[in-house]
Every structure is written in structure tokens, then in C-alpha cells.
SEDREN-962011 format. One record per atom (N, C-alpha, C): residue number from 1; residue in one letter; x, y, z. Coordinates in Angstrom, 2 decimals. Each point is the difference from the previous one (the first is absolute). Layout:
N
> i | aa | px | py | pz
> NUM | a | X | Y | Z
...
***
This chain:
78
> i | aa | px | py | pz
> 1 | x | -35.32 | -0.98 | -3.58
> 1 | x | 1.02 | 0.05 | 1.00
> 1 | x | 0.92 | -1.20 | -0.18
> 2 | x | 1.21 | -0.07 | -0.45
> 2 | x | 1.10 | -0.85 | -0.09
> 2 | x | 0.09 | -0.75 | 1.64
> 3 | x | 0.43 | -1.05 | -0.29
> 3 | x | 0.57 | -0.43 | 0.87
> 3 | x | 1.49 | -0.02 | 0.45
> 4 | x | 0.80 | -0.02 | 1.23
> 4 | x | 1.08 | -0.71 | -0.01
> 4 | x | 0.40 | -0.94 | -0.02
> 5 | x | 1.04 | -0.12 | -0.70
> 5 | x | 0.85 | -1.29 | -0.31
> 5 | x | -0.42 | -1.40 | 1.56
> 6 | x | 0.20 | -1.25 | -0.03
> 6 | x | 0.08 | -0.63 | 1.49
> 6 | x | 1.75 | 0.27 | 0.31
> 7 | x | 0.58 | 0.41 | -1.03
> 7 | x | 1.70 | -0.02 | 0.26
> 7 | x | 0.24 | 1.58 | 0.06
> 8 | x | 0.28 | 0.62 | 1.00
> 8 | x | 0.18 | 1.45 | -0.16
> 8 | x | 1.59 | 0.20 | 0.56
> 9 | x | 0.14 | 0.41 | -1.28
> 9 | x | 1.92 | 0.63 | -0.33
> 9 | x | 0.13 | 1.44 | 0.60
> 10 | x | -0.08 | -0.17 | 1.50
> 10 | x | -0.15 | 1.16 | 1.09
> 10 | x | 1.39 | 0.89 | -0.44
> 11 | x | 0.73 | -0.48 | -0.49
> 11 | x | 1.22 | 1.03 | -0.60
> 11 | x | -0.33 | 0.87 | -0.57
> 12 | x | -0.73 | -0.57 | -1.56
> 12 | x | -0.46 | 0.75 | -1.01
> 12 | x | -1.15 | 1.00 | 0.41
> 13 | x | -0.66 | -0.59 | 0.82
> 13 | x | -1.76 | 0.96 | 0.36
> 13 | x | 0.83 | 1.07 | 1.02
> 14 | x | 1.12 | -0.31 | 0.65
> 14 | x | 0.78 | 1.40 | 1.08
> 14 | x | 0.52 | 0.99 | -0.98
> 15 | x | 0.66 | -0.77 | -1.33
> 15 | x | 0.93 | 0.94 | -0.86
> 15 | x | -0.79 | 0.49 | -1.00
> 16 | x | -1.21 | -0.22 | 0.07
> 16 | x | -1.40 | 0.97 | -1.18
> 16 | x | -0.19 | 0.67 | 1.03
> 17 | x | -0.30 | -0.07 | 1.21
> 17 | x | -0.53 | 0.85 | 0.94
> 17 | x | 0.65 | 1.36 | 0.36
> 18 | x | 1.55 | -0.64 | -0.06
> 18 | x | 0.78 | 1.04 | 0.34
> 18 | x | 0.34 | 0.72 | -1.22
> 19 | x | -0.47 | -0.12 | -1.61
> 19 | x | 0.43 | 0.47 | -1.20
> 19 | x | -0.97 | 1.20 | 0.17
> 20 | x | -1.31 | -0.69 | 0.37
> 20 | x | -1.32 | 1.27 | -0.15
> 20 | x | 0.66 | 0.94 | 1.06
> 21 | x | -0.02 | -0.27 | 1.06
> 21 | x | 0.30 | 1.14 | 0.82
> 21 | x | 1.24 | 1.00 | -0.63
> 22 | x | 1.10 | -0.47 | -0.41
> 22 | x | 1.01 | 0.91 | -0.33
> 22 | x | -0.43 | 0.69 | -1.32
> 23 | x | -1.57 | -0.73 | -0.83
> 23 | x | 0.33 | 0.88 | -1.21
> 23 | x | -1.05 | 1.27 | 0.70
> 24 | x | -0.31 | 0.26 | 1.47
> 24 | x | -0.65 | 0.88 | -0.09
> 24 | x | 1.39 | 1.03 | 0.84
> 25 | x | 0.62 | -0.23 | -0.23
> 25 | x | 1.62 | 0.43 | 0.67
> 25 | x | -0.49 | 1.92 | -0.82
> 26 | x | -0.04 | 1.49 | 0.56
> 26 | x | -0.45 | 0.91 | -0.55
> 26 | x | -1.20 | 0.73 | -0.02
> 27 | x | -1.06 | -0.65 | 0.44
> 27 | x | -1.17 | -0.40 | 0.08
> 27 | x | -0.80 | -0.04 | 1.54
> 28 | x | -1.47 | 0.72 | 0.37
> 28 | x | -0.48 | -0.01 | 1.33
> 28 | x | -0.12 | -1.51 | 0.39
> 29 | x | 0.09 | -0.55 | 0.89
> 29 | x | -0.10 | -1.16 | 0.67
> 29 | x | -0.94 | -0.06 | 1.74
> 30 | x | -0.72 | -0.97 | -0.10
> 30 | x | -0.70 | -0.31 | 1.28
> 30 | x | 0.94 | -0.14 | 1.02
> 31 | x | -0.29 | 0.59 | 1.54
> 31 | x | 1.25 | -0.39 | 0.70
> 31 | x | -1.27 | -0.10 | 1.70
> 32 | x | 0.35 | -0.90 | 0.57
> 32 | x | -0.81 | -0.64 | 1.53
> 32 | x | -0.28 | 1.48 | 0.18
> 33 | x | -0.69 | -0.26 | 0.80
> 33 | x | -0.79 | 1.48 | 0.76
> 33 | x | 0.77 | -0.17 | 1.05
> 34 | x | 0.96 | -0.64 | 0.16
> 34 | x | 0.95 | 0.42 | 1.93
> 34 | x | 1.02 | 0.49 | -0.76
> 35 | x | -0.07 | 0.98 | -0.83
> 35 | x | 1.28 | 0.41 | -0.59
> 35 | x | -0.96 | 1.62 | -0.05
> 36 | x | -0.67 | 0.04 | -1.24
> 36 | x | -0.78 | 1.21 | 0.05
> 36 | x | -1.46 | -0.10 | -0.23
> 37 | x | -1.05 | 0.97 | -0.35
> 37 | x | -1.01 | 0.58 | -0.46
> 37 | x | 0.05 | 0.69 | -0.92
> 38 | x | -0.79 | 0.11 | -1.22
> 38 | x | 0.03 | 1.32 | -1.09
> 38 | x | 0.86 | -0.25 | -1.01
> 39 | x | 0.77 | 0.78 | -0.69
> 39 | x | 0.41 | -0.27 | -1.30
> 39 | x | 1.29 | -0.92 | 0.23
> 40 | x | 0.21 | -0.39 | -1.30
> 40 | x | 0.68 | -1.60 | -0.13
> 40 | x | 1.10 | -0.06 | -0.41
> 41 | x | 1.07 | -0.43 | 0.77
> 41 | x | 1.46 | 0.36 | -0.76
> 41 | x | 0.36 | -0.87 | -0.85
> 42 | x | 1.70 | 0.63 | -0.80
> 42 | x | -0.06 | -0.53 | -0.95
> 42 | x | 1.05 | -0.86 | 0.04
> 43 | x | 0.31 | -1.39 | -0.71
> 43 | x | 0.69 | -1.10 | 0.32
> 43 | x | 1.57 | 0.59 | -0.88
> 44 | x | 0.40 | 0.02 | 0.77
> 44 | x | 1.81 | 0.53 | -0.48
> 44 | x | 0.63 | -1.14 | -0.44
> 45 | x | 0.24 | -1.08 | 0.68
> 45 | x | 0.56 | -1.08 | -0.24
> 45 | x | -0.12 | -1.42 | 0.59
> 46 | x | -0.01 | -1.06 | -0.29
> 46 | x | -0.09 | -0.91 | 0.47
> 46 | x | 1.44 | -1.00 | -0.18
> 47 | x | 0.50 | -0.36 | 1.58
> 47 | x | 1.10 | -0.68 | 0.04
> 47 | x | -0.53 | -1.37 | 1.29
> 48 | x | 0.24 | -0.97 | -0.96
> 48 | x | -0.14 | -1.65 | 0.73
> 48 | x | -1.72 | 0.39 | 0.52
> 49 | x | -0.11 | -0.23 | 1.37
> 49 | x | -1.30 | 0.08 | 0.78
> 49 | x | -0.51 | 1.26 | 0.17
> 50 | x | 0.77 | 1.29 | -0.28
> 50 | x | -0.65 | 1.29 | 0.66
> 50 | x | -0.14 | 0.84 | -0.69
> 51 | x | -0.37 | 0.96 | -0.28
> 51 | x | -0.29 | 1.15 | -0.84
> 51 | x | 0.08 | 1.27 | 0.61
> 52 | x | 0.79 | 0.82 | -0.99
> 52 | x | 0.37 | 1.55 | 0.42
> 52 | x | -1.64 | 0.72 | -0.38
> 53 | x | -0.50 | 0.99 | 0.73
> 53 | x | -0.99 | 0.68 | -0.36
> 53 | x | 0.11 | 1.73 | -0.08
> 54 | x | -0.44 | 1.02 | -0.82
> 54 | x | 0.11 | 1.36 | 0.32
> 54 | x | -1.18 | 0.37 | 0.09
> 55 | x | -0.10 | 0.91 | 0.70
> 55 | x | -1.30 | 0.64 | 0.37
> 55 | x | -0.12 | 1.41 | -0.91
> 56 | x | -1.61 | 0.31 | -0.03
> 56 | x | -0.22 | 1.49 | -0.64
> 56 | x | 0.95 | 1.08 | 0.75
> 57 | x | -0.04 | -0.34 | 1.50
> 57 | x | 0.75 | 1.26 | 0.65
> 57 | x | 1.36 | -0.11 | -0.26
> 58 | x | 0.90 | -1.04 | -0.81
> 58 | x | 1.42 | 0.04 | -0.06
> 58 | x | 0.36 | -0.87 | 0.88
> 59 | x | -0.83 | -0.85 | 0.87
> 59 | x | 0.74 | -0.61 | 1.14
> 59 | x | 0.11 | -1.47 | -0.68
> 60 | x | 1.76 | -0.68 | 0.45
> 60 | x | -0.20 | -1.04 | -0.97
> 60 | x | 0.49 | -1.67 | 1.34
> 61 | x | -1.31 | -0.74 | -0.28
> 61 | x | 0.18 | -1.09 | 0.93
> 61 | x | 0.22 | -1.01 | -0.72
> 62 | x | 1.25 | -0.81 | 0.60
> 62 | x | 1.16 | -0.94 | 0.11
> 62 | x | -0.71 | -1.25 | 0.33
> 63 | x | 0.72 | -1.40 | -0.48
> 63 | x | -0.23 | -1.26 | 0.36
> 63 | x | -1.53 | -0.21 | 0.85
> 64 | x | -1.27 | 0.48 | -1.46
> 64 | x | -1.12 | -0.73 | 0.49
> 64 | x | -0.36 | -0.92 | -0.09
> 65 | x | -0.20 | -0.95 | 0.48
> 65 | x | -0.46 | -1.59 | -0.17
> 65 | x | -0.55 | 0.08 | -1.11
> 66 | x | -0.54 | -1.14 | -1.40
> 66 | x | -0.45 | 0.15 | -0.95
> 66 | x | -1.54 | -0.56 | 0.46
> 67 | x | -0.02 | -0.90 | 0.63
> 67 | x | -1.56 | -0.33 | 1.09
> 67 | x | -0.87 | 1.26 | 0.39
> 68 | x | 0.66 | 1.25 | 0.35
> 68 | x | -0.61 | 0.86 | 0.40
> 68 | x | -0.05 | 1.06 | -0.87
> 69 | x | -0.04 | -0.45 | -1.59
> 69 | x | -0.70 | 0.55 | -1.37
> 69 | x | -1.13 | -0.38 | -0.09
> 70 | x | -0.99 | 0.80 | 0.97
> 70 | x | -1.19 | -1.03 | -0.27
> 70 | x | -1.11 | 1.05 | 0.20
> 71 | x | -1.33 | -0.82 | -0.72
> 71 | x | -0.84 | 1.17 | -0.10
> 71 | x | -1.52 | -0.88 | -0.75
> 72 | x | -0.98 | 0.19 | 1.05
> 72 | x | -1.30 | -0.72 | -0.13
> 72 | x | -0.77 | -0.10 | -1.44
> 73 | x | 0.60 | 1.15 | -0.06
> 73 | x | -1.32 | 0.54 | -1.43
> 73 | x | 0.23 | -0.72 | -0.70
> 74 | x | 1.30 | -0.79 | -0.47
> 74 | x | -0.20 | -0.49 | -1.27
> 74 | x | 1.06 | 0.28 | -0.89
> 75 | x | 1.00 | 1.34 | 0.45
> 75 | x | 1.24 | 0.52 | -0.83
> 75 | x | 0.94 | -1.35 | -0.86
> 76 | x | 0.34 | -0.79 | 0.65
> 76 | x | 0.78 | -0.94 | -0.59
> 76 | x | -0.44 | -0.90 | -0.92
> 77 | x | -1.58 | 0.03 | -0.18
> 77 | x | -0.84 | -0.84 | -0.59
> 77 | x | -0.08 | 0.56 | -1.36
> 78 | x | -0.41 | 1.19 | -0.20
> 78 | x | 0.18 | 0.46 | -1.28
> 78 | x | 1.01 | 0.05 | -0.93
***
């Protein structure tokens, strides 16, 4: 297990953070359970803090927080 740096370049660790998320831009994505249950929509786009999402049924949700891409199991870890 690496350590972190004692100097952390919080720029750089936001702008890797935010690279992974957009390269799953196409792709199912984890999303809070106060949104839904069951299958997982898919990330349309990401602009500044929020992310466009579409759903299996066609329904497509607007400016989601990128905080509330989230998901216990482990998705982002792999």
C-alpha cells in the first residue's frame, strides 16, 4: 500500500479524479440510492461539478452532483 505524499497537490488528485470519472463518460455508473434502485444509468456527460445521466427507460437526468456517483461495492475501485 503506497503512501501519500506529506505535500498533496489537491489540484492534481481533483483533476485525476475528475479524468476517471469522464473516461467512464458512455458507460453504467453508480448513482446514491435517493435518486433510484435497480439498473444503473448511463453517464452522458460531464460538465464542471455535475453530470448528465440516461436511464434504460430513455429518461435523461440533468446537473447531478458528481459526489452523488457513488456506490459501496467498490465500482470506482476497480
Amino acid at each position: 500500500m503506497s503512501k501519500k505524499p506529506k505535500e498533496i497537490d489537491f489540484h492534481r488528485e481533483a483533476e485525476d479524479q475528475l479524468n476517471a470519472i469522464r473516461s467512464r463518460i458512455g458507460q453504467e455508473v453508480p448513482l446514491s440510492n435517493r435518486y433510484v434502485r435497480g439498473q444503473r444509468a448511463i453517464l452522458v456527460s460531464v460538465d464542471g461539478e455535475t453530470a448528465t445521466l440516461q436511464f434504460p427507460n430513455g429518461a435523461t437526468l440533468a446537473n447531478v452532483p458528481l459526489r452523488d456517483l457513488v456506490d459501496d461495492s467498490g465500482y470506482w475501485k476497480s
